[in-house]
C-alpha positions in Angstrom: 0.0 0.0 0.0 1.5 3.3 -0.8 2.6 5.5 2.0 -0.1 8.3 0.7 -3.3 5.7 1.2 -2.1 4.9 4.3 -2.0 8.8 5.5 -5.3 8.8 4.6 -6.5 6.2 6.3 -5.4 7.6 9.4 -6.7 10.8 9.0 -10.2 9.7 8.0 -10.1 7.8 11.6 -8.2 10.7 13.4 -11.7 13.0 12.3 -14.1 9.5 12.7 -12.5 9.6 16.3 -13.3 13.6 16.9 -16.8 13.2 15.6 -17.6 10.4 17.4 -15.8 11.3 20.8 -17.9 12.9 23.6 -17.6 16.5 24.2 -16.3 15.9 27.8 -13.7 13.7 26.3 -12.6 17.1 24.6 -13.5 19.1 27.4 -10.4 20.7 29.2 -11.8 22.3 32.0 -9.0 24.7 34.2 -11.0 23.3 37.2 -10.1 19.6 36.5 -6.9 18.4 38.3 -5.6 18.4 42.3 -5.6 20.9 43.7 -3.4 21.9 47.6 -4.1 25.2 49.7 -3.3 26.5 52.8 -6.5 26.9 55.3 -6.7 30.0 57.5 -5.5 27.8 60.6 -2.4 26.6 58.7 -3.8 22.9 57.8 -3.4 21.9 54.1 -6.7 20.9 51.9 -6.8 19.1 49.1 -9.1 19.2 46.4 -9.6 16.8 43.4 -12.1 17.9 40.8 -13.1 15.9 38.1 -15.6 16.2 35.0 -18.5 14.1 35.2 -18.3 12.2 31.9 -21.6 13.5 29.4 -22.3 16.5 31.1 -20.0 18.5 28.6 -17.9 20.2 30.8 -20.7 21.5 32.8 -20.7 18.6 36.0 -18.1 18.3 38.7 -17.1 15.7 41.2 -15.2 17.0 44.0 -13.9 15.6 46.6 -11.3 16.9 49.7 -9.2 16.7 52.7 -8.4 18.9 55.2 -5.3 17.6 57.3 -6.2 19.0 61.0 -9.5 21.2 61.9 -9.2 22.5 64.9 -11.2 21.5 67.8 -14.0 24.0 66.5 -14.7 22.4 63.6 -14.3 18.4 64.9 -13.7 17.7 68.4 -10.8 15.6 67.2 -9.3 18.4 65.6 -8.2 16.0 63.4 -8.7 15.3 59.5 -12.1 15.9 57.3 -13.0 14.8 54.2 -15.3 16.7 51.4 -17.6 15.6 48.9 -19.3 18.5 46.4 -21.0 19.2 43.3 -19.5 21.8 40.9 -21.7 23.5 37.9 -19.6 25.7 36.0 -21.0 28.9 36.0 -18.6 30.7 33.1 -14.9 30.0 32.3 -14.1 31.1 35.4 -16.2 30.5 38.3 -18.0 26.7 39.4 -20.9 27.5 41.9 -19.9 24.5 44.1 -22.5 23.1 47.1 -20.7 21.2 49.7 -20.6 19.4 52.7 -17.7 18.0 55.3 -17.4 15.5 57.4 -15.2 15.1 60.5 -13.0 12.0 60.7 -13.1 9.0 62.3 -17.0 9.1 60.6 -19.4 10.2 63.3 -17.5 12.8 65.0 -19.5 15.4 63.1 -20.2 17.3 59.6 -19.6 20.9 58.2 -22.4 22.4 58.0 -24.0 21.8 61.1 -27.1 19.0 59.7 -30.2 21.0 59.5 -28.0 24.2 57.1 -28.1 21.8 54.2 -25.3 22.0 51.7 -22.3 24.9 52.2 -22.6 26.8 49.0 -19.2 28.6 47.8 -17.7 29.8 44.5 -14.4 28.7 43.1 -12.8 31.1 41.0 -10.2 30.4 38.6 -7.4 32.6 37.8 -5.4 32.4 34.6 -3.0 34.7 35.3 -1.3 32.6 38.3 -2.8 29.2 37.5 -4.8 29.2 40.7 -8.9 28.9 42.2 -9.7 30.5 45.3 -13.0 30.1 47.6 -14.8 32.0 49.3 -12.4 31.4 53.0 -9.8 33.2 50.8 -8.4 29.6 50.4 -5.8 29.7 47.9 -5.8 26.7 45.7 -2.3 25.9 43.7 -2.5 22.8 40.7 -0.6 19.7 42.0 1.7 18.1 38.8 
């Protein structure tokens, strides 16, 4: 088979693949990744934020850790995890609803049950590569 034929064979299935291929597969969100930032009490929170497949971009999974509380927060003042959904609201802000729970499980949940969901805003900034909530949490992309 000549080297041309086989060229374009692999471009007609390059552009099948594109035209078949979800538009989350394509999707390349600034959100999506891990994310670490420094808490207000010096503890370190992590965030991972992932697309949820066929919502085109729009649907995020998020899920956290925060390394120590504070005895406010859980009596422990030990570790929490976090589980959200994100809706992106425009290239640069996901209207995120939220809640935490203290760990070992049991020891209590952020917010208080009864408030519902936490809502916040994370913002993304181009500029330094970064998303920020509404504690003034400063979020930087883990490689």
């Amino acid at each position: 088979m000549k080297r041309s034929t086989l060229l374009a064979i692999a471009l007609g299935a390059i552009l099948l693949l594109v035209a078949v291929l979800p538009a989350s597969a394509r999707s390349r969100s600034p959100f999506r990744g891990t994310w670490r930032g420094t808490d207000s009490d010096e503890s370190t929170i992590t965030l991972k934020i992932v697309e949820e497949s066929r919502s085109g971009g729009q649907v995020f999974d998020i899920r956290g850790r925060d390394d120590k509380t504070g005895t406010n927060w859980c009596s422990s003042g030990g570790d929490a995890q976090m589980s959200a959904v994100g809706v992106l609201l425009d290239d640069g802000s996901l209207a995120v609803s939220l809640i935490w729970w203290c760990l070992p499980p049991g020891q209590g949940l952020y917010p208080i049950p009864g408030d519902g969901l936490d809502p916040d805003v994370y913002t993304y900034d181009p500029s330094t590569d970064t998303i920020t909530d509404k504690w003034a949490v400063v979020y930087n992309r883990e490689p």
